[in-house]
VEXDREN-2710 file (C-alpha; in Angstrom, 1 decimal):
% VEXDREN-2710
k/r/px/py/pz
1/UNK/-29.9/19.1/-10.6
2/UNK/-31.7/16.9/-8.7
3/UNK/-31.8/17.4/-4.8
4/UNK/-29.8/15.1/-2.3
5/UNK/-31.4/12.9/0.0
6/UNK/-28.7/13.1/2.4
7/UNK/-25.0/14.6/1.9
8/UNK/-21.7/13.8/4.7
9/UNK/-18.6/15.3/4.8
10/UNK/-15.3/14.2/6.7
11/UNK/-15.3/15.1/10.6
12/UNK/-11.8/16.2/12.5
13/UNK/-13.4/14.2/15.8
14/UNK/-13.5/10.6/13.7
15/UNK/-10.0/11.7/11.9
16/UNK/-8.0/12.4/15.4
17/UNK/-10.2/9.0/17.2
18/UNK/-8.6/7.1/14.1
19/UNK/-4.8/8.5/14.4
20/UNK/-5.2/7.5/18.0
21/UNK/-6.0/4.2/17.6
22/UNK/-3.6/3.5/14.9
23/UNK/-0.8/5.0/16.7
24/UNK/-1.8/3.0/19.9
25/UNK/-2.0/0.0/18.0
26/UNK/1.5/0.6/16.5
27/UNK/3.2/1.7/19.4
28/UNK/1.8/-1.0/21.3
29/UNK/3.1/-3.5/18.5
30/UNK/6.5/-2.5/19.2
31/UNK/7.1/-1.5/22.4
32/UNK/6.1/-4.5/24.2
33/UNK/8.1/-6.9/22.8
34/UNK/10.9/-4.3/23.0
35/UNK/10.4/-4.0/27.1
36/UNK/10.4/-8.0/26.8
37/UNK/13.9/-8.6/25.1
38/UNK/15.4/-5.9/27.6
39/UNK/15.9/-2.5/28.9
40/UNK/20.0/-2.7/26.6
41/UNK/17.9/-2.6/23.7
42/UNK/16.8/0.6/24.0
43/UNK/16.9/1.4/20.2
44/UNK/13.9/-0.7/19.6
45/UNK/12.1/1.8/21.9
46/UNK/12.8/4.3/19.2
47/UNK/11.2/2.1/16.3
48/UNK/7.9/2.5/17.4
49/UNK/8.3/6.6/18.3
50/UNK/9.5/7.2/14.6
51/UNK/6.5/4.2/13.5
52/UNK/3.8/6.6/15.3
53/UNK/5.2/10.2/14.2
54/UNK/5.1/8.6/10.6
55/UNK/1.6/7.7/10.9
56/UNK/0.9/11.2/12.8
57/UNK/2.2/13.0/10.0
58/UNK/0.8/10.6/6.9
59/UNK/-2.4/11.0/8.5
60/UNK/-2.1/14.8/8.4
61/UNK/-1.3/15.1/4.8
62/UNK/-4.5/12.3/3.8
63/UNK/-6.5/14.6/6.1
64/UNK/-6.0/17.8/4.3
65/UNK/-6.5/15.8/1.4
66/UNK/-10.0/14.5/2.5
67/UNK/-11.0/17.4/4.7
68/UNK/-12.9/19.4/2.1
69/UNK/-14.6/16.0/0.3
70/UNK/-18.1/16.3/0.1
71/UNK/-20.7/13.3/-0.4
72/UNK/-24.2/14.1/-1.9
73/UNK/-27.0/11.1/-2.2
74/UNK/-29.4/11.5/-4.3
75/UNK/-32.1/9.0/-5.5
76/UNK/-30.2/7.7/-8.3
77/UNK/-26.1/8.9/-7.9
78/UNK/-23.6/9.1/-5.3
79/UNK/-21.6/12.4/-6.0
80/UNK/-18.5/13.2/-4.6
81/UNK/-16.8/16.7/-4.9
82/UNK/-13.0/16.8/-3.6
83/UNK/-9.7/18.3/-4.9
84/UNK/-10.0/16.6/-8.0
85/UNK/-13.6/17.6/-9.2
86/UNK/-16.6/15.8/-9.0
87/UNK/-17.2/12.0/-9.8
88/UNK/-20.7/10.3/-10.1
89/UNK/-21.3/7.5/-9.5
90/UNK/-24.9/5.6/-10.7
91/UNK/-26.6/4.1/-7.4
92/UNK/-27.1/0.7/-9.8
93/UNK/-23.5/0.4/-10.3
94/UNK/-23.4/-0.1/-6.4
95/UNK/-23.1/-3.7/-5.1
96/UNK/-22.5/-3.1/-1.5
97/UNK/-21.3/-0.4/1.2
98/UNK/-20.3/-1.7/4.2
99/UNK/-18.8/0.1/7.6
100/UNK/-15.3/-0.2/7.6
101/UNK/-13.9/0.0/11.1
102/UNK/-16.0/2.8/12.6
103/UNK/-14.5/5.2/10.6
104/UNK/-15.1/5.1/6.8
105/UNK/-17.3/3.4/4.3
106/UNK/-16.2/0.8/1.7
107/UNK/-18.5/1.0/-1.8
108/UNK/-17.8/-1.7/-3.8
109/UNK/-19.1/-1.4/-7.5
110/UNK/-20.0/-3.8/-10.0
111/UNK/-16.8/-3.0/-11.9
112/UNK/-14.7/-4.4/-9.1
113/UNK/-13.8/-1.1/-7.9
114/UNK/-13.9/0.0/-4.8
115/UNK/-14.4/3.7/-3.3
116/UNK/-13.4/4.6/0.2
117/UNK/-15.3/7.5/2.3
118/UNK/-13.5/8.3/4.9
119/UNK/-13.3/10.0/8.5
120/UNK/-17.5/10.1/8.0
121/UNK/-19.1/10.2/11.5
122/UNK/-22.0/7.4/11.7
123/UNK/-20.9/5.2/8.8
124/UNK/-22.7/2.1/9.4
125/UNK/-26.1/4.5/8.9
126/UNK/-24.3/5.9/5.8
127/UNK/-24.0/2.5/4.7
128/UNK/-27.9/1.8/5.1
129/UNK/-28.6/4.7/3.4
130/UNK/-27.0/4.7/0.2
131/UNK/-28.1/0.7/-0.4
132/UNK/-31.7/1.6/1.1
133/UNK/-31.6/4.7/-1.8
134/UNK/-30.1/2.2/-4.2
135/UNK/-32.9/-0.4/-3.3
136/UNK/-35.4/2.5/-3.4
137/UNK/-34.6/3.1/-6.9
138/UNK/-35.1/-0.5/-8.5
139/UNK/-38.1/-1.1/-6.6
END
């Protein structure tokens, strides 16, 4: 097997700093415009509580789904090991990998698919480093 030149696994710190945005974001959504129509309209209140445990509790379940997902570079595949084995993916079917809101990393493939790694800590350096290896290997 060849060795990795880098290898990233899913962090608890970036999974709990996303849940909290998200369920700012949502609560936000919903509860200002509820306080703006009027204090007798209470039940909107309760929209955005049940909106931010649902996203609270998806969260948790794609968590312990991605929590033991491992990522392995190496000069010529991207591996990834998770619950359902391990998929390969050539570095030349890689068109891009891009940052996607400070929290995960967007490979898009030549195939039109698309593979999301998420909760990584530092993804915009992941991002460099898998197209740097992927330039690395055509050079």
């Amino acid at each position: 097997m060849t060795q990795a030149v880098a290898q990233w696994r899913p962090t608890l710190r970036v999974f709990l700093r996303r849940t909290g945005i998200i369920g700012l974001l949502t609560l936000f959504a919903f509860a200002v415009p509820s306080l703006l129509v009027g204090v007798r309209q209470m039940a909107l209140l309760l929209m955005p509580l049940i909106l931010a445990l649902y996203f609270v509790f998806d969260d948790v379940q794609k968590w312990r789904l991605a929590r033991n997902d491992r990522w392995a570079l190496t000069p010529d595949t991207l591996i990834h090991t998770g619950f359902e084995g391990e998929t390969r993916i050539p570095l030349a079917e890689i068109d891009s990998a891009k940052s996607r809101f400070g929290w995960s990393v967007i490979v898009k493939l030549s195939t039109g698919m698309r593979v999301e790694m998420p909760y990584l800590g530092q993804p915009k350096m992941i991002a460099i480093q898998i197209l740097s290896t992927r330039n690395a290997m055509n050079s």
